[in-house]
C-alpha positions, 0 to 999 in steps of 0.5 A, a space after each residue: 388056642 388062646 383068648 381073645 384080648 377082652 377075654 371072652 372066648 377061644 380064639 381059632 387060628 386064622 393062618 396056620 403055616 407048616 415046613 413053608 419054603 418059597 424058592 424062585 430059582 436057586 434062591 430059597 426065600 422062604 426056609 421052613 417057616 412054621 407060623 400060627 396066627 389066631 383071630 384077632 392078633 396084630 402081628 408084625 413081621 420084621 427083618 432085613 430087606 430080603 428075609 423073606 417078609 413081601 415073600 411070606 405075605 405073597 404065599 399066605 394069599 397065593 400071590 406066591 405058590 409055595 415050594 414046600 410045605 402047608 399054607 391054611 387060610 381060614 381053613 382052606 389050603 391055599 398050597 392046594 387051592 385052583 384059581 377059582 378057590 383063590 379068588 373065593 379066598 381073597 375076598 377074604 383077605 385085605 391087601 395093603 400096599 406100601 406103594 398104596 395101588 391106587 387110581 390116582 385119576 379116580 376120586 377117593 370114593 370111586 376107589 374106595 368102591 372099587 374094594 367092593 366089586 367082590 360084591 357086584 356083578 359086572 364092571 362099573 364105569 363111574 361113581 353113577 354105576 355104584 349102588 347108593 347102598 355101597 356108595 354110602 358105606 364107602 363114604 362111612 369108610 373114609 370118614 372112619 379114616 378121617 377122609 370124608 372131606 375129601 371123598 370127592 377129591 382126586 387120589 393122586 392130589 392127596 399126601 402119601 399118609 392120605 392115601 394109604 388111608 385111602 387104601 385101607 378104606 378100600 381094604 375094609 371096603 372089601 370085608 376081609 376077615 384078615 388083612 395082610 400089610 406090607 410095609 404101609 408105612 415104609 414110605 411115610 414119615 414118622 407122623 403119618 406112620 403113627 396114625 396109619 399104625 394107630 388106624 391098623 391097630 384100632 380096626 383091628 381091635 374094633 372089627 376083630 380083624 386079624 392083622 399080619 403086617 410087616 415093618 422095618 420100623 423096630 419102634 413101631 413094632 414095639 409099639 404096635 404089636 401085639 406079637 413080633 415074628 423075625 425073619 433074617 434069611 428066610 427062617 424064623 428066628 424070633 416069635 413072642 409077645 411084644 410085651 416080652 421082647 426087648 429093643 436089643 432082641 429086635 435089633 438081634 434079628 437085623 444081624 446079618 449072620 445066618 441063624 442056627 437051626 435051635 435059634 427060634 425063640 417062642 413064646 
């Protein structure tokens, strides 16, 4: 247990995984992975590009079913969960995207709405079939991300940063207690992928979201979390406050040599 950042009360463990491994076929992805994340945290996973990081996301909302071990979400196990159980749990979850997901023919307010349709009973067929209540919200959404200008604009006109802002809109839209983003800004140049972090980290700080999300960007990662996890070939080899961890550790878990089994540092 530990506090939250304004210090004011316990913090609880939001996901909370033990012995994790993900193998599709003979490649194990996911090796053992122990990992704890409590309410509140902005959590970044780094690694090389197959250490296991897309994998790991996948696993926390059964995207992945998980080989071996315990995935606790919000205190359901998700490694014992039915599809209706999942479903009931990704209301929950947040999903970002690096490739953004969205309906490029669809205004930015029509996708915004379609985070919410947890929320409504039946299919709607456009902007006219939404709740004025929930068309307000997701207005309030996109003017949090600096969109509201342009609600009524096609998504597939929008620049790459526009639309990963869209897609968080349409994540908040949804009301998740913890979202998972992976990669959002691997597509973005260096500006949109300060403002798309800065928006990460303040709907974390303003809504007590909890927030796992994967990077390659060492100096964002550094610059943005509040806990660095590394993955290098499936298996943990770095966990600590990013305060404490220097450049040179990072780079360390980038090294292409297979880790020792004592190799873990945590905080």
């Amino acid at each position: 247990m530990a506090e939250l950042q304004d210090g004011t009360e316990t913090a609880r463990t939001v996901v909370r995984t033990r012995g994790l491994v993900k193998r599709f076929g003979t490649t194990t992805a996911v090796a053992g992975v122990d990992l704890d994340i409590r309410a509140g945290e902005l959590v970044v996973l780094l690694g090389l590009s197959g250490s296991g990081k897309s994998t790991l996301l996948r696993c926390l909302n059964g995207l992945h079913p998980v080989s071996e071990g315990e995935v606790v979400v919000h205190d359901v196990a998700v490694h014992e969960c039915r599809p209706a159980q999942l479903r009931r749990l990704r209301t929950d979850v947040g999903f970002v995207f690096q490739q953004f997901n969205l309906m490029g023919r669809l205004t930015c307010l029509e996708n915004v709405l379609i985070g919410a349709l947890g929320r409504v009973r039946g299919p709607r067929y456009g902007l006219l079939t939404w709740p004025a209540r929930l068309k307000r919200e997701a207005l309030g959404h996109l003017d949090r991300v600096g969109l509201a200008d342009q609600a009524y604009q096609r998504a597939d006109t929008l620049s790459g940063g526009q639309q990963q802002r869209v897609a968080l809109a349409r994540t908040l839209m949804q009301g998740p207690r913890l979202v998972l983003a992976d990669e959002p800004v691997a597509s973005l140049d260096p500006e949109n992928s300060d403002a798309v972090m800065d928006l990460l980290r303040r709907v974390c700080r303003e809504d007590r979201l909890t927030v796992l999300c994967s990077l390659h960007q060492v100096e964002l990662a550094l610059g943005w979390g509040d806990r660095l996890v590394g993955l290098r070939a499936g298996r943990k080899v770095l966990d600590r406050p990013a305060a404490d961890v220097s450049r040179a550790e990072v780079m360390d878990v980038y090294r292409r040599l297979e880790p020792a089994a004592d190799e873990v540092a945590v905080a």
